[in-house]
PDB file with one MODEL, atoms N, CA, C and O in Angstrom:
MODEL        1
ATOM      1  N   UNK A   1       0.823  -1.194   0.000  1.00  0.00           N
ATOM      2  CA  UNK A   1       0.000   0.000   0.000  1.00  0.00           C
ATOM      3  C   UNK A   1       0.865   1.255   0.000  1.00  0.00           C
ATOM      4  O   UNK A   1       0.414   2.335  -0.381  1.00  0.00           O
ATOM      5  N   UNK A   2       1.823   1.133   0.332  1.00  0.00           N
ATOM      6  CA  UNK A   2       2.851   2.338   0.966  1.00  0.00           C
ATOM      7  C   UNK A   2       3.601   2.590  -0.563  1.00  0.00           C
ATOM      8  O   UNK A   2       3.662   3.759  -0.942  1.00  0.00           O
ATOM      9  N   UNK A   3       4.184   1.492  -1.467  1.00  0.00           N
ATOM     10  CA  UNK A   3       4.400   1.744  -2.646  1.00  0.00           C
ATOM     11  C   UNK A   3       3.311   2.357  -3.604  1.00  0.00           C
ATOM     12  O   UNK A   3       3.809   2.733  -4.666  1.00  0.00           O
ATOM     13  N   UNK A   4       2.033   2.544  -3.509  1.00  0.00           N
ATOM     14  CA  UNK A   4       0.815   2.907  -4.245  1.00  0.00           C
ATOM     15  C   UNK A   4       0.749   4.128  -3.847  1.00  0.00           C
ATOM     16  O   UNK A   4       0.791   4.935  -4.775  1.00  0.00           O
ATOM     17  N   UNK A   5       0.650   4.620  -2.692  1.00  0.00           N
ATOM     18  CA  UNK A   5       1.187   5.748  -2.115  1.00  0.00           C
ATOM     19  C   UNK A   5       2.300   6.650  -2.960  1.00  0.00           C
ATOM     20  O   UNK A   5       2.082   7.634  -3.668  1.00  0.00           O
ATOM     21  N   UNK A   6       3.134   6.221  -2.760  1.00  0.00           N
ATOM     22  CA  UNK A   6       4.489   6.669  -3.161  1.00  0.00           C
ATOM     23  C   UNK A   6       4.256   7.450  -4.723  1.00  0.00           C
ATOM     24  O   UNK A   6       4.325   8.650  -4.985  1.00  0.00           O
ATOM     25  N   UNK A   7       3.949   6.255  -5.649  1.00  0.00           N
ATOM     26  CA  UNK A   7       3.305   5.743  -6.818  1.00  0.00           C
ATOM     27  C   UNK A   7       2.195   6.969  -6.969  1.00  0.00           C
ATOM     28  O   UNK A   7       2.213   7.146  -8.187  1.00  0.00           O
ATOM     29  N   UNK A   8       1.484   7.674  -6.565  1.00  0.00           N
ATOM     30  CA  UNK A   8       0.356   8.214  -6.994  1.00  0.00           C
ATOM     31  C   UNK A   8       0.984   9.974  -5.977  1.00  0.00           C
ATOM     32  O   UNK A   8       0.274  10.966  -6.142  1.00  0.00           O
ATOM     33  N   UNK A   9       1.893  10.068  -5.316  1.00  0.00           N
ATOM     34  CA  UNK A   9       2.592  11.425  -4.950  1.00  0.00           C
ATOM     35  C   UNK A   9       3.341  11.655  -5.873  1.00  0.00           C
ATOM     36  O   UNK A   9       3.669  12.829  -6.045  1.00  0.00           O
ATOM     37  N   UNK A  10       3.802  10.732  -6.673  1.00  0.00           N
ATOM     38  CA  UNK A  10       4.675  10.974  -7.748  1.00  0.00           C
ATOM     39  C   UNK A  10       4.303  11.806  -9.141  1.00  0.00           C
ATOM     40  O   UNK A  10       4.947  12.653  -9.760  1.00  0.00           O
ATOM     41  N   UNK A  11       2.855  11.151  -9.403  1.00  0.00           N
ATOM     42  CA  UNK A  11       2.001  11.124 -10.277  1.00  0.00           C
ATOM     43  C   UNK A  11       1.367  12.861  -9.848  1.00  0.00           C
ATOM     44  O   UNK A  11       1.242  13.626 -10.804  1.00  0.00           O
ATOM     45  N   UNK A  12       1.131  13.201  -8.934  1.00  0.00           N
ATOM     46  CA  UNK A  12       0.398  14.604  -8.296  1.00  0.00           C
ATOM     47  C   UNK A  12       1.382  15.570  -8.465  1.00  0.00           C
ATOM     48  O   UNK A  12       1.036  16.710  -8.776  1.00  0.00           O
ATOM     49  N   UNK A  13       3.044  15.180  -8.245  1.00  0.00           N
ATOM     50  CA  UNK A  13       3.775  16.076  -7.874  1.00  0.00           C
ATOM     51  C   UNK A  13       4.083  16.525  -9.701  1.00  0.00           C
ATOM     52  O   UNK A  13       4.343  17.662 -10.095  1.00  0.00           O
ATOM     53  N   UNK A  14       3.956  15.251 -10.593  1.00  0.00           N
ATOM     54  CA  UNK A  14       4.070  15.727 -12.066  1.00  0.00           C
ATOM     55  C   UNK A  14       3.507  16.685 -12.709  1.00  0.00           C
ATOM     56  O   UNK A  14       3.738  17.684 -13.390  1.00  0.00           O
ATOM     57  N   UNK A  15       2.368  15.796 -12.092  1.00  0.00           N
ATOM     58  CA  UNK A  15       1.225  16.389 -12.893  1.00  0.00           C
ATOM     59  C   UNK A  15       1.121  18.271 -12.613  1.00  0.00           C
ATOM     60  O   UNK A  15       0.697  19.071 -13.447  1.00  0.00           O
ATOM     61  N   UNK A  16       1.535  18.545 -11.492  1.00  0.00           N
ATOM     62  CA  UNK A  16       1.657  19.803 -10.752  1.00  0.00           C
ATOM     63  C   UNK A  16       2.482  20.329 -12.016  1.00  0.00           C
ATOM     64  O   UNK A  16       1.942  20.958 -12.926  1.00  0.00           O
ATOM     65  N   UNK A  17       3.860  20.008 -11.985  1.00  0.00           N
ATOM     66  CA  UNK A  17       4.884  20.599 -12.996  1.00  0.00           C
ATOM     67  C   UNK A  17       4.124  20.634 -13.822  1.00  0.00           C
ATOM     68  O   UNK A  17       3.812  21.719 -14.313  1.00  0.00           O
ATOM     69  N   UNK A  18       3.611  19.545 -14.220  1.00  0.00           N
ATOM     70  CA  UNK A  18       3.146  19.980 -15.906  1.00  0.00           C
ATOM     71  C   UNK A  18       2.440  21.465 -16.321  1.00  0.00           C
ATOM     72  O   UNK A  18       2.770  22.274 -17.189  1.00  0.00           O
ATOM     73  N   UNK A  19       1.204  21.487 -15.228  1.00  0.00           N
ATOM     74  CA  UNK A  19       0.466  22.768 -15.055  1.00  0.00           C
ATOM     75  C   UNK A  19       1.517  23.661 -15.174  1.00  0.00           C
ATOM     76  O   UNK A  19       1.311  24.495 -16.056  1.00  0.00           O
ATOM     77  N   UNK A  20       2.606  23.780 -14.574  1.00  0.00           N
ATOM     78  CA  UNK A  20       3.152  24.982 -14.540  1.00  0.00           C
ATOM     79  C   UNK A  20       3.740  24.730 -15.473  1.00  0.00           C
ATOM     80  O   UNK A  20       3.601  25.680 -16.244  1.00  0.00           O
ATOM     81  N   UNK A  21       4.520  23.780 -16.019  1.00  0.00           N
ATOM     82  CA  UNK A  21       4.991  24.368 -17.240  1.00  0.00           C
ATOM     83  C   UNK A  21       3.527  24.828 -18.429  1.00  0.00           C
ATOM     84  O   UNK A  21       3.655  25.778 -19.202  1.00  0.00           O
ATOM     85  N   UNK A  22       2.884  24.414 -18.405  1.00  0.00           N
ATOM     86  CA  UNK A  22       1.824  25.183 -19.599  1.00  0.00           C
ATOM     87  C   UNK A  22       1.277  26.012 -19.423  1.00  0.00           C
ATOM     88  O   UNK A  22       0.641  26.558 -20.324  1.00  0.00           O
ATOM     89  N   UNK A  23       1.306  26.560 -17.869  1.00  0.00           N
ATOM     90  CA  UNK A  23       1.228  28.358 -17.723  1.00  0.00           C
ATOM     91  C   UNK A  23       2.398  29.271 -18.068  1.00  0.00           C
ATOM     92  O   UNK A  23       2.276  30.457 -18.375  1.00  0.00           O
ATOM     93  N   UNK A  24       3.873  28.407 -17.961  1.00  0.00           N
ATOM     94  CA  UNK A  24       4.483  29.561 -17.948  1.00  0.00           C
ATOM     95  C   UNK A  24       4.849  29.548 -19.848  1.00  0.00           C
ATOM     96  O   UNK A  24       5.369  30.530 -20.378  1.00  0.00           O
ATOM     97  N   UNK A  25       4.526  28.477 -20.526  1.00  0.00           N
ATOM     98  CA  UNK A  25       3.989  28.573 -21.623  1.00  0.00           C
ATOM     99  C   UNK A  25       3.271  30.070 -22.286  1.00  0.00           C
ATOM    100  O   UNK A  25       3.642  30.901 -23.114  1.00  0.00           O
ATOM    101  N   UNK A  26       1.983  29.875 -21.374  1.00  0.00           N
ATOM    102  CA  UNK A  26       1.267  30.590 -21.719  1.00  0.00           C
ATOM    103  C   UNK A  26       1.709  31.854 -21.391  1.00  0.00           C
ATOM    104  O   UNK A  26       1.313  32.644 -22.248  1.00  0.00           O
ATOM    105  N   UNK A  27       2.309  32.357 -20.590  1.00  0.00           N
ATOM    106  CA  UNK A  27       2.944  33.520 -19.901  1.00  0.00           C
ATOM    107  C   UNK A  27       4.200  33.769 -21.547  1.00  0.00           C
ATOM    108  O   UNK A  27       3.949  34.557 -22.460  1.00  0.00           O
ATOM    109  N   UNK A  28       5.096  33.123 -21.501  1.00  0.00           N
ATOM    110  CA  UNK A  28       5.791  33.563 -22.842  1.00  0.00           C
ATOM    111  C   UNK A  28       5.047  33.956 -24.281  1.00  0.00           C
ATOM    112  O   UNK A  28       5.464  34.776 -25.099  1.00  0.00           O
ATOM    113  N   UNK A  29       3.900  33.197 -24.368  1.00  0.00           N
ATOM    114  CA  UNK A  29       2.862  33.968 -25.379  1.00  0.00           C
ATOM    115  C   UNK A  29       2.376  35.184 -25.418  1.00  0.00           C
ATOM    116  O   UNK A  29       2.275  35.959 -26.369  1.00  0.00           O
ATOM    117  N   UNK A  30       1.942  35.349 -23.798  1.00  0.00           N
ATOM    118  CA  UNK A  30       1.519  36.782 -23.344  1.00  0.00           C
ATOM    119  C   UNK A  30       2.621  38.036 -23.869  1.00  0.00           C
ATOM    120  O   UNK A  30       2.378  39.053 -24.520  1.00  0.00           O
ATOM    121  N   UNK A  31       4.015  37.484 -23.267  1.00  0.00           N
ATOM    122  CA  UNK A  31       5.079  38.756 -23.261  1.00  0.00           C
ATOM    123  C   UNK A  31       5.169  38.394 -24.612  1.00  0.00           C
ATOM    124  O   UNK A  31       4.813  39.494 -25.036  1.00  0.00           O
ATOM    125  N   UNK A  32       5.442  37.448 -26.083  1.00  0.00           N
ATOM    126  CA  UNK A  32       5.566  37.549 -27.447  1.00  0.00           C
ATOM    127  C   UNK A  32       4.110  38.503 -27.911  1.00  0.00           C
ATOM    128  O   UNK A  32       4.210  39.074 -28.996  1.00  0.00           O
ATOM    129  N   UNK A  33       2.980  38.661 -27.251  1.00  0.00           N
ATOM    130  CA  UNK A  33       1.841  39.472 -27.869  1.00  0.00           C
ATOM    131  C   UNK A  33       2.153  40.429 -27.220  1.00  0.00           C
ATOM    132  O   UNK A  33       1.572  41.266 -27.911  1.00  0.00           O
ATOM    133  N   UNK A  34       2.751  41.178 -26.191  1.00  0.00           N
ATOM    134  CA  UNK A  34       3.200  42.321 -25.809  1.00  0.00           C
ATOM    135  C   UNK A  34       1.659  42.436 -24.706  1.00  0.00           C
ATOM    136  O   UNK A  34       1.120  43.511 -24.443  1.00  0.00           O
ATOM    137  N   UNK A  35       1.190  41.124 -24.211  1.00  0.00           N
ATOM    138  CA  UNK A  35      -0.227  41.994 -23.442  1.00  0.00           C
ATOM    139  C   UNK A  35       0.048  40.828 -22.161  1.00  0.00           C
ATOM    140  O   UNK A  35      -1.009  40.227 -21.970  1.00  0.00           O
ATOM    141  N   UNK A  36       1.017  40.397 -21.346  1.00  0.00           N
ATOM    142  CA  UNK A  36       1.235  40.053 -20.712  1.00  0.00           C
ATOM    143  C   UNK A  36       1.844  41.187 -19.248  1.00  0.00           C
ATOM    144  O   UNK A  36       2.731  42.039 -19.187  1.00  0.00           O
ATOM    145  N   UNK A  37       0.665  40.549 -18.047  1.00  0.00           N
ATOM    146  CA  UNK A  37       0.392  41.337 -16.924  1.00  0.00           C
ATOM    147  C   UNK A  37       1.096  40.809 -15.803  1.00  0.00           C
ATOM    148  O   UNK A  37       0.842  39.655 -15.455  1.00  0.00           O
ATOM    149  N   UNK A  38       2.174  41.666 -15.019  1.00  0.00           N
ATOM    150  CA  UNK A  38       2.293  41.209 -13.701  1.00  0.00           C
ATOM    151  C   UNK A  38       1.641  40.465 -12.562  1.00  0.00           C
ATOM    152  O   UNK A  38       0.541  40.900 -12.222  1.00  0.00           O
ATOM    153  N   UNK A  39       2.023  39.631 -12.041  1.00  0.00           N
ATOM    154  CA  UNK A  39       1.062  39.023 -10.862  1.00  0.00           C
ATOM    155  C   UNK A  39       1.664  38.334 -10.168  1.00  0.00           C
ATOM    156  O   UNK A  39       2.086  37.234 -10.522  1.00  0.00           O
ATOM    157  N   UNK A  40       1.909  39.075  -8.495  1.00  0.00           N
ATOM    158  CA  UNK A  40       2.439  38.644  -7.615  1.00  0.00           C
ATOM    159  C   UNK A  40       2.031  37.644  -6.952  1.00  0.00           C
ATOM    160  O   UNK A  40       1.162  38.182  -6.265  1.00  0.00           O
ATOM    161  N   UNK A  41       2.034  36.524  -6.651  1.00  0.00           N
ATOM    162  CA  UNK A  41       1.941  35.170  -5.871  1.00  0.00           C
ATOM    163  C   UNK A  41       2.324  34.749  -5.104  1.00  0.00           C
ATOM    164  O   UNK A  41       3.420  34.355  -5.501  1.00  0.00           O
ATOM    165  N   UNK A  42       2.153  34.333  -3.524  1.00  0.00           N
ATOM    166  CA  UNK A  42       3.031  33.824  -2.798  1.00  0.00           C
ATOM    167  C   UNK A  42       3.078  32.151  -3.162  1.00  0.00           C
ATOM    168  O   UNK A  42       2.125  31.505  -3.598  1.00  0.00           O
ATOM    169  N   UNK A  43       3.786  31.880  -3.009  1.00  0.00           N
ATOM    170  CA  UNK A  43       4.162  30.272  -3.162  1.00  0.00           C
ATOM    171  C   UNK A  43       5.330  29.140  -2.166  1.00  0.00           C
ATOM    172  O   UNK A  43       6.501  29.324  -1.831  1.00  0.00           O
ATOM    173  N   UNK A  44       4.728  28.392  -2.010  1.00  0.00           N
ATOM    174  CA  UNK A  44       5.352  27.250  -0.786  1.00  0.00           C
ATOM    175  C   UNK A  44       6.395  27.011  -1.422  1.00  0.00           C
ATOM    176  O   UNK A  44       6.212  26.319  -2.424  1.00  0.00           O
ATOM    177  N   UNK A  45       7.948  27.478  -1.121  1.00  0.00           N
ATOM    178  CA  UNK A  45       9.543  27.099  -1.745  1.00  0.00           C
ATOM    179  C   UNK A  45       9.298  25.715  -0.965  1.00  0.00           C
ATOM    180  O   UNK A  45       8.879  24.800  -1.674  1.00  0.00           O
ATOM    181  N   UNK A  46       9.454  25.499   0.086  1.00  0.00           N
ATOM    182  CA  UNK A  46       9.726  24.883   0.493  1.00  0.00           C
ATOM    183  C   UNK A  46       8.889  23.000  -0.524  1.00  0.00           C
ATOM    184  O   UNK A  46       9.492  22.038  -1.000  1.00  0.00           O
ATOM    185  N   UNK A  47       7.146  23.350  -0.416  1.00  0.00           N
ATOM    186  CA  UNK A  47       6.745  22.191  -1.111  1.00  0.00           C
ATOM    187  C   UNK A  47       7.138  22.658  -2.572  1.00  0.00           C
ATOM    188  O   UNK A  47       7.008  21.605  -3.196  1.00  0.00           O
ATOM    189  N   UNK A  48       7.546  23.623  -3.491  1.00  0.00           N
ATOM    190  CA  UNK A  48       7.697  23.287  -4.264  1.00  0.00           C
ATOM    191  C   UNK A  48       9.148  22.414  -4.670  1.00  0.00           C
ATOM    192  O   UNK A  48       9.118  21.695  -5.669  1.00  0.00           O
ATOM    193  N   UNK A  49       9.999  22.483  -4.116  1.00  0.00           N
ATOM    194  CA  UNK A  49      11.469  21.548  -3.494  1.00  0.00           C
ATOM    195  C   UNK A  49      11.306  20.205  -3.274  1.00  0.00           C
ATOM    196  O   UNK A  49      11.993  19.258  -3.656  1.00  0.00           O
ATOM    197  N   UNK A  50      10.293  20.245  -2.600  1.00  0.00           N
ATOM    198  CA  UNK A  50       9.670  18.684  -1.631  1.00  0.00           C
ATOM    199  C   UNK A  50       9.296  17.767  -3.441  1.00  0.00           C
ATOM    200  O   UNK A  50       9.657  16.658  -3.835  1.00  0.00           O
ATOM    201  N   UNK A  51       8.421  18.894  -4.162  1.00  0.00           N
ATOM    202  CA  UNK A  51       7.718  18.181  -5.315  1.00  0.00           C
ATOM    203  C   UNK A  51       8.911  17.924  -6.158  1.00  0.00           C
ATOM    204  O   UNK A  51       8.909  16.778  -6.606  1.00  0.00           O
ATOM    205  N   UNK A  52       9.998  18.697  -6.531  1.00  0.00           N
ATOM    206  CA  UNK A  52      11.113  18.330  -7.611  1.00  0.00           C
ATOM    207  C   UNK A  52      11.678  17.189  -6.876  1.00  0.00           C
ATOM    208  O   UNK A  52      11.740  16.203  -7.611  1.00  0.00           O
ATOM    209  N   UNK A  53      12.237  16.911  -5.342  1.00  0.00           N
ATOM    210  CA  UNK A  53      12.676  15.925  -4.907  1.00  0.00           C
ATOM    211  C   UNK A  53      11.935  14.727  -5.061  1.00  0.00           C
ATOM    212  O   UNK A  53      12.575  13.751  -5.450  1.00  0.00           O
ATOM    213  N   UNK A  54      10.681  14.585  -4.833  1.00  0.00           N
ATOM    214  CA  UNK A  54       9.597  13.884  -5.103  1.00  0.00           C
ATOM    215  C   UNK A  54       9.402  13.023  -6.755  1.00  0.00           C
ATOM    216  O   UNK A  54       9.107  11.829  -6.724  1.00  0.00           O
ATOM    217  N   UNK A  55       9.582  13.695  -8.067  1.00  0.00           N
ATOM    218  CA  UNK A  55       9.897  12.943  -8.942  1.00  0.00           C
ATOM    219  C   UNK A  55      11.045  12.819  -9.523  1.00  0.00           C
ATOM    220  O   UNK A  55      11.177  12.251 -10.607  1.00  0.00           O
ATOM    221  N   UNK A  56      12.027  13.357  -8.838  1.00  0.00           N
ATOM    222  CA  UNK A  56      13.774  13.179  -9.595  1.00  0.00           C
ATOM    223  C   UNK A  56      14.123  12.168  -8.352  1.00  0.00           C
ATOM    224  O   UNK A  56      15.332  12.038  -8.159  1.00  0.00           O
ATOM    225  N   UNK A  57      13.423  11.573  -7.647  1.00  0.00           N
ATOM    226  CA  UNK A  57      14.233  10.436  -6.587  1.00  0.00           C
ATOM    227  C   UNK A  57      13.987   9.160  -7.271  1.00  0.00           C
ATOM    228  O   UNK A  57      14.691   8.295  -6.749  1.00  0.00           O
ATOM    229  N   UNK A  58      13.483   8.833  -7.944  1.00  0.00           N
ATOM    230  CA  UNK A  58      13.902   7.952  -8.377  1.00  0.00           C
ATOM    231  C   UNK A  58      14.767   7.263  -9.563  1.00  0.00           C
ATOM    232  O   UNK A  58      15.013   6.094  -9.857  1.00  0.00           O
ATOM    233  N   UNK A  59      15.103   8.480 -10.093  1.00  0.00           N
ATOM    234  CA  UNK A  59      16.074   8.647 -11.254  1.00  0.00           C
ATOM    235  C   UNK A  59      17.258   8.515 -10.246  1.00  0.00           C
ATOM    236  O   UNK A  59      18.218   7.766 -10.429  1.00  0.00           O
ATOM    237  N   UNK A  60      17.080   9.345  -9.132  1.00  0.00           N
ATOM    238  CA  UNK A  60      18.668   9.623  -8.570  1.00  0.00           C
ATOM    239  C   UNK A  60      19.263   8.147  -7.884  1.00  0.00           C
ATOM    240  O   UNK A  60      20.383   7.662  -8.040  1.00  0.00           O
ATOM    241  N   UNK A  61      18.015   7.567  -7.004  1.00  0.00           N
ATOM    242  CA  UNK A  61      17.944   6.158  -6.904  1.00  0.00           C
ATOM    243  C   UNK A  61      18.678   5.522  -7.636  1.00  0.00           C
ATOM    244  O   UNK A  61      19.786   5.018  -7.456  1.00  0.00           O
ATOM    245  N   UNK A  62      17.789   5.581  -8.754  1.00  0.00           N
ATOM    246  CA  UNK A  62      18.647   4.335  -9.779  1.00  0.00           C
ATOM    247  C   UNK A  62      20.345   4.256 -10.446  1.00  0.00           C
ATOM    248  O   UNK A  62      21.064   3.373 -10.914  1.00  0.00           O
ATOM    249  N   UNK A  63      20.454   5.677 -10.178  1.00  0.00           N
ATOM    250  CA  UNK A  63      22.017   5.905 -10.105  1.00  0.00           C
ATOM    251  C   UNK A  63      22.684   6.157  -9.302  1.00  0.00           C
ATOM    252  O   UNK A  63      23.724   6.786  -9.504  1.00  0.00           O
ATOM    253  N   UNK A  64      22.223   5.661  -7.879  1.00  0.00           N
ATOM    254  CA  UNK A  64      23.098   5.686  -6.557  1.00  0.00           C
ATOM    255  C   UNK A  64      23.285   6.810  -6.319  1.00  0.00           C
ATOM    256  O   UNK A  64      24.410   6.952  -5.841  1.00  0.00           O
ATOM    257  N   UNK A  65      22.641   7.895  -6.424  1.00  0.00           N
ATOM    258  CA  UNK A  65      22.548   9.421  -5.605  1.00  0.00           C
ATOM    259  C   UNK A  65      21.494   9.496  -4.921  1.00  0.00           C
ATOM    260  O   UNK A  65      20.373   9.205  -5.339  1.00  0.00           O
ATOM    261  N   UNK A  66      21.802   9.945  -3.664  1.00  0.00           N
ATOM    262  CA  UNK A  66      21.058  10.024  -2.518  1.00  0.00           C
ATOM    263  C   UNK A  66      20.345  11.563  -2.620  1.00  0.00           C
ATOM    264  O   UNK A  66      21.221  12.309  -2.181  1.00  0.00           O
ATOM    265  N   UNK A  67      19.531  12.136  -2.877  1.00  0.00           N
ATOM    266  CA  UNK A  67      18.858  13.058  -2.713  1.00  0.00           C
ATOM    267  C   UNK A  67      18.290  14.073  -2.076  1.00  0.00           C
ATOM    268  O   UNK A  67      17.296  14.265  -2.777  1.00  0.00           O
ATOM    269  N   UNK A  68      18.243  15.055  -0.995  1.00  0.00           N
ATOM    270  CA  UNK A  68      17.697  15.451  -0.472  1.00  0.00           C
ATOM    271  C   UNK A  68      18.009  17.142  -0.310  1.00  0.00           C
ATOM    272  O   UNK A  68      18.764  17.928  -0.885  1.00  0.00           O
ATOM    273  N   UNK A  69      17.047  17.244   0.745  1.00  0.00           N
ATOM    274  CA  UNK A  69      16.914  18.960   0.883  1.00  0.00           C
ATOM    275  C   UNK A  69      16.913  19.111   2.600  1.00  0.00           C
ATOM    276  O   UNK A  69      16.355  18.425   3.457  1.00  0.00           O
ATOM    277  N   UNK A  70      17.965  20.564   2.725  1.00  0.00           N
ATOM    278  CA  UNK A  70      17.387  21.007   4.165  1.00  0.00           C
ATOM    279  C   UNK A  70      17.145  22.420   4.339  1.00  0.00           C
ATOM    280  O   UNK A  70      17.614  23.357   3.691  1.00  0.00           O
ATOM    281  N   UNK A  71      16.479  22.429   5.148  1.00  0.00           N
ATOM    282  CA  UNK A  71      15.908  24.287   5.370  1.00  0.00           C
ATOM    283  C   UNK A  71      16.617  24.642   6.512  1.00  0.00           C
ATOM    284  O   UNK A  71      16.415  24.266   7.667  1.00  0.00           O
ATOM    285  N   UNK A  72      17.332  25.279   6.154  1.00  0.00           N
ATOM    286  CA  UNK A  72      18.049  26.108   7.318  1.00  0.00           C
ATOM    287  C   UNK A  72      17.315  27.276   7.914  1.00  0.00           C
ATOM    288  O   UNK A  72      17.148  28.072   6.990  1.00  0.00           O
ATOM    289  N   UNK A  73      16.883  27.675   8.841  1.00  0.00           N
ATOM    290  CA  UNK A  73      16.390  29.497   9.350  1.00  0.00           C
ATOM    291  C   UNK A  73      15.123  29.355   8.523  1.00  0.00           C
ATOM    292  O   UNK A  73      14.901  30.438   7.981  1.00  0.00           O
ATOM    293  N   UNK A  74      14.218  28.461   8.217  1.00  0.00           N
ATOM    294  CA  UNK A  74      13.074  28.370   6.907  1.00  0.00           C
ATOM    295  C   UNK A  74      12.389  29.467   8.248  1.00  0.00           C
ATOM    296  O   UNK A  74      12.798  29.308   9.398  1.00  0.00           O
ATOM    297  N   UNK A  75      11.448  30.433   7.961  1.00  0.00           N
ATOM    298  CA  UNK A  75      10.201  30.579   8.433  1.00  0.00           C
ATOM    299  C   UNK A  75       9.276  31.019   7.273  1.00  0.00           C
ATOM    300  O   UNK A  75       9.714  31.257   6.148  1.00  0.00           O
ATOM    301  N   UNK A  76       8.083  31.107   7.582  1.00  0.00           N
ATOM    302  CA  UNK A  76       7.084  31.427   6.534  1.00  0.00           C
ATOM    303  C   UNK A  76       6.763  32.640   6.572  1.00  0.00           C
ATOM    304  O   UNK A  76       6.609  33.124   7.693  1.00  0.00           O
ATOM    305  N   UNK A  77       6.613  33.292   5.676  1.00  0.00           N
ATOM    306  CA  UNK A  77       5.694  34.805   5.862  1.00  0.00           C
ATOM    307  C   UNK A  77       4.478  34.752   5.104  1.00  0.00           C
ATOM    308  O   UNK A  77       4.207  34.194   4.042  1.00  0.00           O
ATOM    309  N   UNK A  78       3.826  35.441   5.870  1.00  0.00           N
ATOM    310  CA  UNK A  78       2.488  35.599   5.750  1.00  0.00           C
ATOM    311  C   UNK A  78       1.873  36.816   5.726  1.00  0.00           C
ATOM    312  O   UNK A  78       0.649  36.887   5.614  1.00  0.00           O
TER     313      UNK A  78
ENDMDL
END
């Protein structure tokens, strides 16, 4: 069950990238039509880190690199 798990965070954390890559797609269309608008966002560094570690571990796995991340002084602002 814990591999199905694993298996389907993998699948969420992609699928996430993907979205963003076909916004920021869409964002380079915007600035090539010259009608592309600023927009400030806050966003989780931290899970977005968690998600790249999340589908490059098992590539790194398979070539004997150990993977990981640490947050030093992390706090959040809000």
């Amino acid at each position: 069950m814990e591999g199905l798990k694993k298996i389907i965070d993998i699948i969420k954390a992609s699928s996430e990238m993907l979205l963003s890559i076909v916004q920021d797609l869409l964002d380079f269309a915007q600035i090539k039509a010259g009608k592309f608008r600023k927009s400030g966002e806050w966003f989780d560094i931290k899970k977005a880190v968690e998600g790249v570690i999340c589908i490059q571990a098992q590539q790194a796995k398979a070539k004997g690199i150990e993977l990981t991340a640490k947050f030093n002084n992390f706090t959040e602002l809000t």
